[in-house]
LUMZA-615647 format. One record per residue: residue number from 0; residue in three letters; x, y negated, z of N, C-alpha, C in turn. Coordinates in steps of 0.02 Angstrom, whole numbers, plus 50000, padded with zeros to 5 digits. Each point is the difference from the previous one (the first is absolute). Example, Ala and Ser with C-alpha at 12.3 -4.5 7.8 and 13.67 -1.06 7.14 Angstrom:
<atoms>
{0; "ALA"; {50660; 50284; 50390}; {49955; 49941; 50000}; {50045; 49940; 50000}}
{1; "SER"; {49982; 49947; 49964}; {50042; 49941; 50003}; {49961; 49945; 50037}}
</atoms>
This chain:
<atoms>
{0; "UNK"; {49800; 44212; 55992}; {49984; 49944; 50042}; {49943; 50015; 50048}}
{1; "UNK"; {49980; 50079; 50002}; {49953; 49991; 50025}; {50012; 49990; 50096}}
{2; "UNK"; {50064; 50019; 50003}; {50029; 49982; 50073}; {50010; 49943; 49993}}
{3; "UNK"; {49964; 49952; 50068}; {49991; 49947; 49993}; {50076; 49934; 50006}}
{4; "UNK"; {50043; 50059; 50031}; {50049; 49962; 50017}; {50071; 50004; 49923}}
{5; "UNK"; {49964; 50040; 49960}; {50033; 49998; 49932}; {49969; 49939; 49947}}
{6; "UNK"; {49952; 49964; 50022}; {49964; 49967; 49947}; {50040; 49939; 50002}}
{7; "UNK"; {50044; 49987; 50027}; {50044; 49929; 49971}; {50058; 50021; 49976}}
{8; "UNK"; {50018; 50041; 49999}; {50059; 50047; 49946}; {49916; 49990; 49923}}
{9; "UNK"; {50087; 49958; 49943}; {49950; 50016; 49972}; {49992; 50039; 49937}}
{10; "UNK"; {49946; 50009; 49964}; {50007; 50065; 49940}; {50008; 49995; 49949}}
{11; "UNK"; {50074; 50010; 49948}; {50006; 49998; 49934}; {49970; 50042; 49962}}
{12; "UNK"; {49996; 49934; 49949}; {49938; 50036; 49926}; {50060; 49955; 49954}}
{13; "UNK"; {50024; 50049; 49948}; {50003; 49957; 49940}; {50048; 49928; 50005}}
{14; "UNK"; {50055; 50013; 50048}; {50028; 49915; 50007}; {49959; 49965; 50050}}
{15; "UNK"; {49949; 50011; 50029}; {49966; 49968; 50034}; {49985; 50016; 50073}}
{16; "UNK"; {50010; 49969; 50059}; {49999; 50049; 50042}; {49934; 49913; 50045}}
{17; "UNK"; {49966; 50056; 50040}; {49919; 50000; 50018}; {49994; 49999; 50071}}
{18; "UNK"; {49979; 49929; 50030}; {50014; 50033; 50078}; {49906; 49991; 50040}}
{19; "UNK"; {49968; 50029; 50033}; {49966; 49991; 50034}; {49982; 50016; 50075}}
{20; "UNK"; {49984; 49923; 50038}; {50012; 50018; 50058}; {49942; 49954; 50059}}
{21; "UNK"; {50001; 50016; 50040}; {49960; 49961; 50041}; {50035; 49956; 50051}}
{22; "UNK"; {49952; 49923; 50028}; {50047; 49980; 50041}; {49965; 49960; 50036}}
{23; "UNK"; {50001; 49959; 50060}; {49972; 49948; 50034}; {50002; 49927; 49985}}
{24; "UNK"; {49974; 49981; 50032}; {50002; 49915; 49965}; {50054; 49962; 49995}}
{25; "UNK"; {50051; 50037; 50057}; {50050; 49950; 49996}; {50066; 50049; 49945}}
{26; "UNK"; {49961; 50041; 49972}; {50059; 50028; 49941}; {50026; 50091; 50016}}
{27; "UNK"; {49989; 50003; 50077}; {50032; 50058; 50036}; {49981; 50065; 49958}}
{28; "UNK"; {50045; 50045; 49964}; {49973; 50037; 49987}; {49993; 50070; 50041}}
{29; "UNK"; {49918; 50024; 49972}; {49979; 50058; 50087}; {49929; 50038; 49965}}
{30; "UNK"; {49973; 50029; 50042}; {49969; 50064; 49980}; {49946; 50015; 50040}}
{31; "UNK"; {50015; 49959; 50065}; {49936; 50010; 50055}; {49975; 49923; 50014}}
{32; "UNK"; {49946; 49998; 50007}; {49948; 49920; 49993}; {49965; 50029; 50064}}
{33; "UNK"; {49999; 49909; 50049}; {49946; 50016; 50059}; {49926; 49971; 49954}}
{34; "UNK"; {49944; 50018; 50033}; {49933; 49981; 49954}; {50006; 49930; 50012}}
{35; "UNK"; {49982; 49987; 49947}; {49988; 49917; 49968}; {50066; 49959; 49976}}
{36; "UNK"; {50061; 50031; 50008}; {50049; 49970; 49969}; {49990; 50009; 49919}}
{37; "UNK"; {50033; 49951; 49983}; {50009; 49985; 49927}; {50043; 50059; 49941}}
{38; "UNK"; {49968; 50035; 49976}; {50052; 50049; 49979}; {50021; 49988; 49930}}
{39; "UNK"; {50063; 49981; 49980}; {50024; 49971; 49934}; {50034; 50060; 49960}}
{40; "UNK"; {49952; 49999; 49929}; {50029; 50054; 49958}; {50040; 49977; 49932}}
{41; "UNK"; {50062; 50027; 50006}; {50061; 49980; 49960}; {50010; 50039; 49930}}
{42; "UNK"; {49998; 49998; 49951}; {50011; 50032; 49932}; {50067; 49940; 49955}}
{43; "UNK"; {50061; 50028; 49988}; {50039; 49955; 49956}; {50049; 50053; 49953}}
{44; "UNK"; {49991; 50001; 49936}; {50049; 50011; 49962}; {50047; 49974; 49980}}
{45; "UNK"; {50072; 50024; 50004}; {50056; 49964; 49986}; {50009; 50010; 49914}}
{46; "UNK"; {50025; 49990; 49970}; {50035; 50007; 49917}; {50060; 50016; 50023}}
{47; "UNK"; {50062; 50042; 49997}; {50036; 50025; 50009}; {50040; 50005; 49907}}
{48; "UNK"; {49960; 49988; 49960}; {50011; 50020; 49932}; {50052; 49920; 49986}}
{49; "UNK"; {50007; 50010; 49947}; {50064; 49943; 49971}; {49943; 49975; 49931}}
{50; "UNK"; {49938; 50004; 49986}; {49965; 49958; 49963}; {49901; 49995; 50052}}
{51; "UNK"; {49979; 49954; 49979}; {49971; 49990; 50040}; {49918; 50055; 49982}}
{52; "UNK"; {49974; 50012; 50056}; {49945; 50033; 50009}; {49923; 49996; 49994}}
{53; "UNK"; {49960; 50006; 49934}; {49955; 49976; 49985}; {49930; 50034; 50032}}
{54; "UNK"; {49958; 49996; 49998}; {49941; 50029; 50034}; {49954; 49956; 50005}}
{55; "UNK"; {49941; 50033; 50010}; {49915; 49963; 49992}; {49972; 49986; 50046}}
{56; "UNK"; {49966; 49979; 50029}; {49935; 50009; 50065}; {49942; 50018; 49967}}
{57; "UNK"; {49952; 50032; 50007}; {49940; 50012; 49983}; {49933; 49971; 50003}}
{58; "UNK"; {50020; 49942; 50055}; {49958; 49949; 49995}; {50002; 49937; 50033}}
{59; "UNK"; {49980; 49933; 49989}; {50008; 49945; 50015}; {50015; 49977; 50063}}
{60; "UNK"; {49994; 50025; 50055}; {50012; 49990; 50073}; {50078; 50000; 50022}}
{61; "UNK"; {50018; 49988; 50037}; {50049; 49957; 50059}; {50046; 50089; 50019}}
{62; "UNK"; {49980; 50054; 49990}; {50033; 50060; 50031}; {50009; 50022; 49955}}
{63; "UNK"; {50058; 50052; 49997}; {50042; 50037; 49957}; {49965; 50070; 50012}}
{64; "UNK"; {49987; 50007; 50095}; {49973; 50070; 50000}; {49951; 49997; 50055}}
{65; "UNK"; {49961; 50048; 50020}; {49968; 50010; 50029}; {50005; 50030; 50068}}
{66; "UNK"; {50003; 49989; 50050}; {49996; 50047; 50069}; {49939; 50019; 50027}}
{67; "UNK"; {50018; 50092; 50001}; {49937; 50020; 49997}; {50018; 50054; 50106}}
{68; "UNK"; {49950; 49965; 50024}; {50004; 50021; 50066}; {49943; 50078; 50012}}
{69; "UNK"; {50028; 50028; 50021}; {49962; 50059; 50009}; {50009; 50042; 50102}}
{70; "UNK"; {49947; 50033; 50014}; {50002; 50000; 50057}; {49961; 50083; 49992}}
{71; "UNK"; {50027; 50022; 50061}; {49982; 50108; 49971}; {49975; 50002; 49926}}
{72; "UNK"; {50029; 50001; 49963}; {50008; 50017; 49920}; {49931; 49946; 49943}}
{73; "UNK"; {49984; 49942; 50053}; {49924; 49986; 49994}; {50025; 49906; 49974}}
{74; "UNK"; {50007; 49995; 49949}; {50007; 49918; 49968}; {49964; 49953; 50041}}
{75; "UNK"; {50037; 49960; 50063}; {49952; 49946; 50039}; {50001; 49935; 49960}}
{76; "UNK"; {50037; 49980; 49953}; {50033; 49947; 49976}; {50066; 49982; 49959}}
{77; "UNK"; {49986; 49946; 49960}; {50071; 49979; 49959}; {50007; 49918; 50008}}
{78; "UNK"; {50049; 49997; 49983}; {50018; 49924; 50009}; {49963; 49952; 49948}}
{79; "UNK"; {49967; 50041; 49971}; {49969; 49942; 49936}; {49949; 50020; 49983}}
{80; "UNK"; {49976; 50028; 50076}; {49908; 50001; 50015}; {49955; 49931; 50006}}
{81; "UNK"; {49954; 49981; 49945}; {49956; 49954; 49998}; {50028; 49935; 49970}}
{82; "UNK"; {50067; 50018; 49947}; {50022; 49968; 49948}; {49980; 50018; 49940}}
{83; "UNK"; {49969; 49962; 49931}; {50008; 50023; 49953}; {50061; 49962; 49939}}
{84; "UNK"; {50020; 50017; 49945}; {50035; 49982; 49960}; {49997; 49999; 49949}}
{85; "UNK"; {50014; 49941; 49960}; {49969; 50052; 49914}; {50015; 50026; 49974}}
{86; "UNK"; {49992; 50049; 49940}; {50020; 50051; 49975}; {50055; 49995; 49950}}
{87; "UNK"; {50047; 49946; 50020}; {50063; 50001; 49941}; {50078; 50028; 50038}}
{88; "UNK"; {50031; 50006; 49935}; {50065; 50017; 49998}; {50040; 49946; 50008}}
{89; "UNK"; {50033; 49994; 50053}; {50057; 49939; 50017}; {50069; 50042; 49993}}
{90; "UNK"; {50050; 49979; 49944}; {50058; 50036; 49986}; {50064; 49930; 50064}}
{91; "UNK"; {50052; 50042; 49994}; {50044; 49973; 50040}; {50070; 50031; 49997}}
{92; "UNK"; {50044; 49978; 50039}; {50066; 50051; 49990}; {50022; 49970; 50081}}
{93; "UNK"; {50054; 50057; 50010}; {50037; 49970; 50063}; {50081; 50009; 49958}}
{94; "UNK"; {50023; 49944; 50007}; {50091; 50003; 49978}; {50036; 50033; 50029}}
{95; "UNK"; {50046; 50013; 49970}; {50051; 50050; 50024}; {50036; 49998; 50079}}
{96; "UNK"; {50013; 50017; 50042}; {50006; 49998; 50057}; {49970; 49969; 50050}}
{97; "UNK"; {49938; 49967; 49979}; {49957; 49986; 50044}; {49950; 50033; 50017}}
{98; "UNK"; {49977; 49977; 50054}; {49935; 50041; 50052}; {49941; 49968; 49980}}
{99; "UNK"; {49924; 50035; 49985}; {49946; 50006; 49991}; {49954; 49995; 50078}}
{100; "UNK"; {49989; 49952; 50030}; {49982; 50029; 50079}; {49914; 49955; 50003}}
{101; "UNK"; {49960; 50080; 50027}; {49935; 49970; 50012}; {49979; 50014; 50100}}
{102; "UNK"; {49979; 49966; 50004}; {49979; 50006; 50081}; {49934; 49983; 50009}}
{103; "UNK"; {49965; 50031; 50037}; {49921; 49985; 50019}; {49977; 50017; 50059}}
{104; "UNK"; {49953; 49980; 50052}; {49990; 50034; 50068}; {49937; 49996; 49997}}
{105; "UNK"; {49960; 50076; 50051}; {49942; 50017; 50007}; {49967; 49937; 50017}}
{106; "UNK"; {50012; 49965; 50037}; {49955; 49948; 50024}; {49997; 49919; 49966}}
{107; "UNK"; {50044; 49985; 49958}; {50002; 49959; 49940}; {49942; 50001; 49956}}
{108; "UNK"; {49984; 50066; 49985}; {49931; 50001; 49980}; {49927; 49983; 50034}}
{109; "UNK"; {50002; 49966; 49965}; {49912; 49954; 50054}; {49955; 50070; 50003}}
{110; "UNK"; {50006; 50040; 49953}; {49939; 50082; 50001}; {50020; 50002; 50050}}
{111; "UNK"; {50072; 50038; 50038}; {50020; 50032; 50046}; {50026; 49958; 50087}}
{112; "UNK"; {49967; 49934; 49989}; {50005; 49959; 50048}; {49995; 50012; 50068}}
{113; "UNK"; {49925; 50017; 49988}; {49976; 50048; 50064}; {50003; 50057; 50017}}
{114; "UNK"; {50043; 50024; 49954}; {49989; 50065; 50002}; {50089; 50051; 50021}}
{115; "UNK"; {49986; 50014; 50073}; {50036; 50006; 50031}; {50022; 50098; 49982}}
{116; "UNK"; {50060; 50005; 49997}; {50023; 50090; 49981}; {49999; 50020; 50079}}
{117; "UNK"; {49970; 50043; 50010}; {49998; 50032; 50065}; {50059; 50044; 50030}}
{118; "UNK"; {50026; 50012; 50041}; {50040; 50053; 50038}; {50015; 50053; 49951}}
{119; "UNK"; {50043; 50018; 49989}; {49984; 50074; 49933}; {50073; 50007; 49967}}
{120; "UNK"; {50003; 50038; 49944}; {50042; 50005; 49982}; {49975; 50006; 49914}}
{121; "UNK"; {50045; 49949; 49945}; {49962; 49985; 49949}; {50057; 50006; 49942}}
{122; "UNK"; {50007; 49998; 49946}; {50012; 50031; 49939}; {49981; 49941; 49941}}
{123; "UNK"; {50077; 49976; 49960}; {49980; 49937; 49946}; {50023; 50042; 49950}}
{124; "UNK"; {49953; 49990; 49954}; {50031; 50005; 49938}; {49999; 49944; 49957}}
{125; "UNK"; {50021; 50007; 49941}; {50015; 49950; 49939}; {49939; 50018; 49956}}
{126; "UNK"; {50012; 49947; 49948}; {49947; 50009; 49954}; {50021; 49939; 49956}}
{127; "UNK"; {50049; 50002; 49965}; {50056; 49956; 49970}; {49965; 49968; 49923}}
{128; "UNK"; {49981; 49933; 49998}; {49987; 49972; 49936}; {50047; 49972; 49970}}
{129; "UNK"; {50051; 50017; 50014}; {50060; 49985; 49969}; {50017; 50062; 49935}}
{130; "UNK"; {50025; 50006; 49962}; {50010; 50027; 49948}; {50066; 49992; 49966}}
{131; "UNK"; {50026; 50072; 49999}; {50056; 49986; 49947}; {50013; 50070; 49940}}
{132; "UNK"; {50010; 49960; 49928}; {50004; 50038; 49965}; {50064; 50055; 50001}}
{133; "UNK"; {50060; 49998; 50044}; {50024; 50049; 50017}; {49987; 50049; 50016}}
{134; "UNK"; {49956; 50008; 50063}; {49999; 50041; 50034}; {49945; 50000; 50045}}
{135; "UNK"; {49976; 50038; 50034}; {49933; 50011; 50049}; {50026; 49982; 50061}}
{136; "UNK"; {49961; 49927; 50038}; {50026; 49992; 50054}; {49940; 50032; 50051}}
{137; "UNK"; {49968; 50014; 49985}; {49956; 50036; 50041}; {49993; 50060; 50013}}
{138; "UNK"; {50039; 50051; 49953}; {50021; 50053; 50007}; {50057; 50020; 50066}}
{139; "UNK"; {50025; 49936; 50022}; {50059; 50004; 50040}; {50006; 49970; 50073}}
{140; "UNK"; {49925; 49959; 49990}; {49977; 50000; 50049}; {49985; 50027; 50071}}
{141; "UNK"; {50031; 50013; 50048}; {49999; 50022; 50059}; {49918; 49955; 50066}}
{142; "UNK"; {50005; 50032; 50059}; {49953; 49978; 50046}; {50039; 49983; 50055}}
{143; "UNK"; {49972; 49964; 50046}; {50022; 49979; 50053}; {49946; 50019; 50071}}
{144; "UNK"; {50013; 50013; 50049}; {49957; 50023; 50062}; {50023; 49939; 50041}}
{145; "UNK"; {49954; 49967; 50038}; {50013; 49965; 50048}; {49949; 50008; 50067}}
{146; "UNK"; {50006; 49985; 50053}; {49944; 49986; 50058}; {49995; 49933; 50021}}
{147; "UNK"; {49936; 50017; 50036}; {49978; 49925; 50044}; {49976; 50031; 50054}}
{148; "UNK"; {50032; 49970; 50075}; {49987; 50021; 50088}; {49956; 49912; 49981}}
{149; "UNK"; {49977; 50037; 50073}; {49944; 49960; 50026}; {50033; 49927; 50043}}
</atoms>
C-alpha cells in the first residue's frame, strides 16, 4: 500500500480484508490536498468470515486507531494529539459480513485547528488500538504518501 494509488484496494488478513485511504470532505477519494483543505483519514475492516469477529480497543476513547502523520522521516503529528483516554480495555466484535468503519480529519481536532500542513509531501501511518486475538493487525499494516500545493 505503500503506492498511494493501491491504498483503496484492500488487504487480506485472516478472512478479513482492511482498507485505508484518504479523502476530501465531500467523500472524493485522492492523494494530493491544496493547504488548508480538510484531509479525511479512512481505516474500515470488513469480516469476510461466516462467524463474527471479536477484538479489543486498548483504551476508552472514540478511535479504533491512530493516524500518525510524518513529514521527511520526522513525526509532525497524529490525529489524537492533545486527547487523553483511560486506561481500559473496551472488547467488541464486528458480525459477519459487515464493515467496521472509522473516519477522522486533521482539522476536527481542536489541537490541530490552527495548525495548517504546509506544501510538502507527507507519509501516514497507523498505530491501531484495535486488537485481535487472531492475528497481528499491525504487522500488516502498510503507509500511505500524500501532498499538499500551495
Amino acid at each position: 500500500m505503500s503506492d498511494c494509488q493501491k491504498s483503496i484496494t484492500p488487504v487480506s488478513i485472516e478472512g478479513i480484508d482492511v482498507r485505508f485511504y484518504l479523502s476530501d470532505s465531500v467523500g472524493s477519494v485522492k492523494y494530493s490536498f491544496t493547504q488548508g483543505e480538510n484531509i479525511y483519514f479512512h481505516f474500515e475492516i470488513k469480516n469476510n468470515r461466516s462467524d463474527d469477529l471479536h477484538y479489543r480497543v486498548s483504551h476508552g476513547g472514540p478511535s479504533v486507531v491512530n493516524f500518525l502523520i510524518y513529514r521527511s522521516g520526522r513525526l509532525i503529528g497524529t490525529t489524537d494529539d492533545g486527547y487523553s483516554f483511560p486506561a481500559i480495555v473496551v472488547p467488541g466484535s464486528i458480525k459477519a459480513g459487515k464493515t467496521l468503519e472509522y473516519k477522522t480529519s486533521w482539522y476536527s481536532n481542536p489541537y490541530h485547528k490552527d495548525s495548517l500542513l504546509n506544501a510538502g509531501s507527507y507519509t501516514v501511518k497507523i498505530d491501531p488500538y484495535i486488537r485481535f486475538t487472531d492475528f497481528d493487525l499491525k504487522k500488516n499494516l502498510k503507509t500511505i504518501t500524500f501532498t499538499v500545493t500551495n
